[in-house]
N, CA, C and O atoms as a GROMACS GRO file, in nm:
protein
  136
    1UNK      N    1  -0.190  -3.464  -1.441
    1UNK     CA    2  -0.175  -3.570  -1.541
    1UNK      C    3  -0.192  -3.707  -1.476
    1UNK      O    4  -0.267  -3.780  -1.540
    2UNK      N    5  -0.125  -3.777  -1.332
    2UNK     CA    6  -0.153  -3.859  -1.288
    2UNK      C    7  -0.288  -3.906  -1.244
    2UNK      O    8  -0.325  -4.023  -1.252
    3UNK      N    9  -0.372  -3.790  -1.186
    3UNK     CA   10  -0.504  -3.776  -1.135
    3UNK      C   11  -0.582  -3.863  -1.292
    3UNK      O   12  -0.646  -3.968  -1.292
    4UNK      N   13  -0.548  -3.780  -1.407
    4UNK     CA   14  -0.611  -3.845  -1.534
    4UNK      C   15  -0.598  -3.962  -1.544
    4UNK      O   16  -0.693  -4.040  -1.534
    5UNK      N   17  -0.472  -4.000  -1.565
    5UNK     CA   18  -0.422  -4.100  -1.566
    5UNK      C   19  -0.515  -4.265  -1.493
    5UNK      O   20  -0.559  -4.371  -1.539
    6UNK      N   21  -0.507  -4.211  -1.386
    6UNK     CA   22  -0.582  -4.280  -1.244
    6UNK      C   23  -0.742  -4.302  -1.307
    6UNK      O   24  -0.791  -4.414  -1.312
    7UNK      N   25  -0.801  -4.203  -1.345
    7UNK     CA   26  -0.958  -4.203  -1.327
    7UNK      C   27  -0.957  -4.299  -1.472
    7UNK      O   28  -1.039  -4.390  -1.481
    8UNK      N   29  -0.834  -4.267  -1.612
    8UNK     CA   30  -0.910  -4.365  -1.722
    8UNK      C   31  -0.831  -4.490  -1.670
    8UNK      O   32  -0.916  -4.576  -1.693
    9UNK      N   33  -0.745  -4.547  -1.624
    9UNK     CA   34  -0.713  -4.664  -1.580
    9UNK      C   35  -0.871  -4.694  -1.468
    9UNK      O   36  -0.893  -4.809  -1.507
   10UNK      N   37  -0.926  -4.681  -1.417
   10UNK     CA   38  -1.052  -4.672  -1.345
   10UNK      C   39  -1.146  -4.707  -1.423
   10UNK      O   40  -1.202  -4.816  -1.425
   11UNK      N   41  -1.165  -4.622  -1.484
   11UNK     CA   42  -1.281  -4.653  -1.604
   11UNK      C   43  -1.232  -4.778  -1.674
   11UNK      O   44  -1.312  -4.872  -1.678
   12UNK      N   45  -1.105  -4.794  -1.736
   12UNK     CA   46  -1.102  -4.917  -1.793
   12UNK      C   47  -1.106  -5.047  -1.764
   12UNK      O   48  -1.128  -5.146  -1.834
   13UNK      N   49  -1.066  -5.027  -1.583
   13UNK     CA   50  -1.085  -5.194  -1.504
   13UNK      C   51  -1.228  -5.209  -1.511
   13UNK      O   52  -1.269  -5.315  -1.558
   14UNK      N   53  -1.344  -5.091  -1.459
   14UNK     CA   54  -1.468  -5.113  -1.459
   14UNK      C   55  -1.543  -5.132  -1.574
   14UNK      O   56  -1.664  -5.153  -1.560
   15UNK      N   57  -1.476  -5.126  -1.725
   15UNK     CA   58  -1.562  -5.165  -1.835
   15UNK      C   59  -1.491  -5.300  -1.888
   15UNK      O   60  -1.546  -5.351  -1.985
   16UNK      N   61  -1.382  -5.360  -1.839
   16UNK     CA   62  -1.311  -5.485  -1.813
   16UNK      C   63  -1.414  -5.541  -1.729
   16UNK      O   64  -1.486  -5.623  -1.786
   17UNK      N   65  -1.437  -5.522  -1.627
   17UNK     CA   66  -1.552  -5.616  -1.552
   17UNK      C   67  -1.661  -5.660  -1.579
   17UNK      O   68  -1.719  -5.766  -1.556
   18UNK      N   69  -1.691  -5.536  -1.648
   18UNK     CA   70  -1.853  -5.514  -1.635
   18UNK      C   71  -1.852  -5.588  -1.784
   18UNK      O   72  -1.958  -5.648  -1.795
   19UNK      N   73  -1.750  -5.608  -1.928
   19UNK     CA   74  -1.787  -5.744  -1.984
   19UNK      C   75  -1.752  -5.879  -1.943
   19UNK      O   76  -1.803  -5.981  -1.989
   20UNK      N   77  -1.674  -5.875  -1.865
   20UNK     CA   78  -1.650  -5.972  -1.776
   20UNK      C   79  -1.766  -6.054  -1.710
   20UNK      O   80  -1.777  -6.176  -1.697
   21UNK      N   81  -1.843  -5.962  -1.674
   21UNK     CA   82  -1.976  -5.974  -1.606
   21UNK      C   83  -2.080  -6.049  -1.688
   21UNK      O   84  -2.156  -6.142  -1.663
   22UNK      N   85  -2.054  -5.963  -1.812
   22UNK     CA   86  -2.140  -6.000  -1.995
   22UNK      C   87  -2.100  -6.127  -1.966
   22UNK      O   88  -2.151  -6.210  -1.891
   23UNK      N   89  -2.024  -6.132  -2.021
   23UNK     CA   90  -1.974  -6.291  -2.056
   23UNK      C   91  -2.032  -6.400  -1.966
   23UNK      O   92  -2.116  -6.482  -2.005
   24UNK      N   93  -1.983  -6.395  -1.850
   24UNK     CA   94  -2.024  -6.488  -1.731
   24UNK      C   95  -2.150  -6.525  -1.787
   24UNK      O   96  -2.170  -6.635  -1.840
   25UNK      N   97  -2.258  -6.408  -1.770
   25UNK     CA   98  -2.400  -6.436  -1.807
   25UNK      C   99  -2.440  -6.512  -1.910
   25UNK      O  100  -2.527  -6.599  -1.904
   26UNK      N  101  -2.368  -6.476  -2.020
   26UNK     CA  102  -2.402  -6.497  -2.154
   26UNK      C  103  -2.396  -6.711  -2.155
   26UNK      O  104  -2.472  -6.806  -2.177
   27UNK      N  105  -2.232  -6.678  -2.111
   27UNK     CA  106  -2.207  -6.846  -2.102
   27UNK      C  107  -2.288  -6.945  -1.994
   27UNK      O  108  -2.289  -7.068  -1.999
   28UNK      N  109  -2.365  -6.848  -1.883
   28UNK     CA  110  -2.454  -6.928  -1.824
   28UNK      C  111  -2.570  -6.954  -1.860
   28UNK      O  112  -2.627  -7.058  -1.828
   29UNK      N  113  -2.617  -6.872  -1.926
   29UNK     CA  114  -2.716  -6.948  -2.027
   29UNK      C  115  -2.737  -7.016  -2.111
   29UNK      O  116  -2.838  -7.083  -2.131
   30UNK      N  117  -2.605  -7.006  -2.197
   30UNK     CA  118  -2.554  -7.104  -2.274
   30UNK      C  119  -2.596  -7.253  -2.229
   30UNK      O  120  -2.697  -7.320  -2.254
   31UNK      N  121  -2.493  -7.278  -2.161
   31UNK     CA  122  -2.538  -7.383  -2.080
   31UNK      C  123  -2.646  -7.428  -2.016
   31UNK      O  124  -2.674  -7.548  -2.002
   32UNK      N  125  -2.730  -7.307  -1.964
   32UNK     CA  126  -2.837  -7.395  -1.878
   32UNK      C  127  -2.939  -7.402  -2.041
   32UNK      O  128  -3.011  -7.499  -2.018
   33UNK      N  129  -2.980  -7.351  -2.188
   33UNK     CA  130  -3.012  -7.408  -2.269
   33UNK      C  131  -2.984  -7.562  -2.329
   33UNK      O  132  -3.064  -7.650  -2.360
   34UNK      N  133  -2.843  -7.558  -2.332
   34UNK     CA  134  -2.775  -7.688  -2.385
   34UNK      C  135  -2.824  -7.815  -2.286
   34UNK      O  136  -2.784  -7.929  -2.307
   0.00000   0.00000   0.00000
C-alpha cells in the first residue's frame, strides 16, 4: 500500500511540474508578443 502510495504521489509532483512547465511557457510568450 505504501509502495502505491509513493509511485501516485510521484506521478502527481511530475504532472504538477510538467504544468508548471505549461505555464512558464505559455506566460513567456505572452509577453515576448505584448
Amino acid at each position: 500500500m505504501k509502495k502505491r502510495l509513493v509511485r501516485r504521489n510521484l506521478v502527481f509532483r511530475a504532472t504538477l511540474s510538467f504544468l508548471n512547465f505549461i505555464t512558464l511557457k505559455q506566460s513567456k510568450k505572452k509577453q515576448n508578443n505584448g
